[in-house]
N, C-alpha and C positions, 0 to 999 in steps of 0.2 A: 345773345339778344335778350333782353327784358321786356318782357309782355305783363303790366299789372304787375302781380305778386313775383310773376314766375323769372326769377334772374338769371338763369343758365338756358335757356331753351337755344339749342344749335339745330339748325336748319338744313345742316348739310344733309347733298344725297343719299340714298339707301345704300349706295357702292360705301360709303364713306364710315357708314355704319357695321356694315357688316366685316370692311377692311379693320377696323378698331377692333372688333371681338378676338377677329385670328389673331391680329398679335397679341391682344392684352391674355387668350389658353394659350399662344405661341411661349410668353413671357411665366406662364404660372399663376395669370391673377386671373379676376373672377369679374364680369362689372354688372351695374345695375341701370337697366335701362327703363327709360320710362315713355309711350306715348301720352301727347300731352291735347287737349282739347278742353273748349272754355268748361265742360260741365265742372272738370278737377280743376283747374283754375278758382271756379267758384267755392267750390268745394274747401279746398287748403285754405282758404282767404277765413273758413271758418272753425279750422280743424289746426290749431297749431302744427298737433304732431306729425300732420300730413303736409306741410309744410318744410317742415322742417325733412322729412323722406325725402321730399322732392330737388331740397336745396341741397343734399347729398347724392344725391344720384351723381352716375356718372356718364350718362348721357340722356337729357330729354329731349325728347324731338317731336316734332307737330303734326298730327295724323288726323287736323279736321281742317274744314275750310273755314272757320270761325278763328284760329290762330294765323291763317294764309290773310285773312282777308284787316286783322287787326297789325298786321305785322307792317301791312301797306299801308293802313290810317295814321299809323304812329311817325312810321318812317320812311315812304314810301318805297318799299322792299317787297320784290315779287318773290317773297322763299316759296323752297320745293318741300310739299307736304310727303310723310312717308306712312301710309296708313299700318296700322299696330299689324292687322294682321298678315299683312301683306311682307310687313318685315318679318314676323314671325315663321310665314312660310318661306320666306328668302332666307331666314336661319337655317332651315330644316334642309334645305336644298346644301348650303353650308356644310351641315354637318355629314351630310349622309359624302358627299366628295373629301370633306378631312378624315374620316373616321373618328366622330368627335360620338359622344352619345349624348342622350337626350332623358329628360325625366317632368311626365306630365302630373302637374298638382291641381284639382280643382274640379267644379260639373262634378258630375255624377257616375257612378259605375260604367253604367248602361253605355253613356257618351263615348265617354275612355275606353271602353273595348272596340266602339263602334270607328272612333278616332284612330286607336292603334293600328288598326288591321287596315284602314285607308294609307294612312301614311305610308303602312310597309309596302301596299301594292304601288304608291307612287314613288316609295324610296327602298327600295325591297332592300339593301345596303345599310340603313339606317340603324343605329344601335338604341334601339328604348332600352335603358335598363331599367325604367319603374314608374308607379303610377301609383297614384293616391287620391281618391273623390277629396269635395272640398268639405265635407262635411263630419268633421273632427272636435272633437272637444279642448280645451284649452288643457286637461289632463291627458290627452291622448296626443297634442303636440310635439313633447320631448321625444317620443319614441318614434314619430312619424323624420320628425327634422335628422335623428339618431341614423335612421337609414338611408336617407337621401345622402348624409354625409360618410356614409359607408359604399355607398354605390360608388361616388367620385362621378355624376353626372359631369359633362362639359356646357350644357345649357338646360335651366330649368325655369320652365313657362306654367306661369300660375294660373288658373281661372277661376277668378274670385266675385270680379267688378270692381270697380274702382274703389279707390281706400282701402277695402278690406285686404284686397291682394297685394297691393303693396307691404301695407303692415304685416302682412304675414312674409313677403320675401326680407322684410328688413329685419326680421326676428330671424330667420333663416338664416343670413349671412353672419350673425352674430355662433353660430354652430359650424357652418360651412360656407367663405367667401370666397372658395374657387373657382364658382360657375357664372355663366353668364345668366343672369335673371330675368325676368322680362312679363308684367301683370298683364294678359292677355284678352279678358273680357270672355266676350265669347267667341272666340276663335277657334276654340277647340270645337264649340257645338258647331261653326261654320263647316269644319270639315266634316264631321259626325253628320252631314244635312240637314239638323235641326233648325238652321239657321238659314235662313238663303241671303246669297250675295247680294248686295244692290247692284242693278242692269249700269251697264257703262256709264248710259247718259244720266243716269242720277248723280253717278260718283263726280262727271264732267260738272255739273250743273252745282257741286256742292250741298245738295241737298238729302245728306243720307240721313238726316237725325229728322225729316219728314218722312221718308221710306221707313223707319224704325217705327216710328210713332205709328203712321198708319195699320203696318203689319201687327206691331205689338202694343196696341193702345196702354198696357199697363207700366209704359216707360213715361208716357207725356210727362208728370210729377216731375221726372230728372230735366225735362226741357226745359225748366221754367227760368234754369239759371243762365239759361241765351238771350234771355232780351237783358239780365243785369249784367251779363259780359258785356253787349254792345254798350251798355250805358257808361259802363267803366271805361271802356276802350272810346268813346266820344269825347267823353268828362277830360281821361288823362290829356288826350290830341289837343283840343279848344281851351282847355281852362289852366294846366299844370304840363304843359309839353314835358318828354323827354327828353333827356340830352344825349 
């Protein structure tokens, strides 16, 4: 499906997602996945190389109501959103029943310990084989990407924020492309509690990027590219339809 820039975004369920991963470590490969929402939409529309990451991926998929609700203007299509982190922790669940291992990049020390010891108690089975804060030098890259690729992790989940964590798993793969990758946000601070979930009827109502803004006023600046999403996704619908 093509939304704006983005000409790969696949919609299917979260079953559908995670069935891809097992075969593609069933098979020996590694993929790159990406949740996709208007703010990185807008985002790539002014970042080539980000652009061009996401036209490589090898599955994006839609984890805001702002792609659900432009998906329906375009083409009148009710797709199923999968939010990032919610896939993230449906990986984990994944992993810890295959005996796959897992390796966390990104956030801070303090998180990653606080994150590790969560997950073990809800996946005491779960194999971390290693962790690395996001906060590295571009001379301290090689040596960090060196042991991720010596681990042999089977998924490894970034936490960056958008663009940055991509770039950084697309630099990755070019050292080690046998994992399943996946730029997480804050996800890992989700489970860490630094973050708290938004209450059901937020997530029902589509309205988590007001839950965000209200709790963490210092995100507003990134909202500003939802009223130029809508504008695009009007523009394209009335003036330049799809085909």
């Amino acid at each position: 499906m093509k939304i704006l820039n983005i000409v790969n975004l696949n919609p299917k369920p979260m079953g559908d997602i995670l069935a891809f991963c097992r075969d593609r470590l069933k098979n020996g490969k590694g993929a790159f996945l990406i949740p996709m929402n208007p703010i990185k939409v807008i985002k790539a529309r002014s970042h080539c190389d980000f652009q061009k990451i996401i036209d490589k991926a090898d599955w994006v998929f839609p984890d805001a109501s702002g792609m659900k609700y432009a998906a329906n203007i375009l083409y009148g299509e009710k797709i199923t959103l999968s939010a990032g982190y919610k896939v993230m922790f449906s990986l984990i669940d994944q992993a810890e029943r295959d005996g796959a291992s897992v390796y966390l990049l990104g956030t801070t020390d303090d998180i990653l310990r606080i994150a590790r010891t969560r997950f073990l108690k809800n996946h005491p089975e779960l194999g971390i084989v290693g962790m690395h804060n996001g906060f590295f030098s571009e001379d301290e890259e090689p040596d960090i990407f060196s042991d991720i690729a010596h681990l042999e992790p089977d998924y490894v989940f970034v936490a960056m924020g958008e663009y940055k964590q991509e770039k950084v798993i697309e630099r990755l793969r070019r050292v080690y492309p046998n994992a399943i990758c996946m730029g997480v946000g804050g996800s890992i601070d989700l489970i860490a509690g630094r973050q708290p979930s938004p209450p059901k009827w937020v997530t029902k109502a589509g309205i988590e990027w007001l839950y965000r803004a209200i709790r963490q006023p210092f995100r507003i600046p990134r909202f500003k590219a939802l009223p130029i999403f809508a504008f695009l996704v009007l523009k394209t619908r009335f003036l330049s339809p799809q085909n």
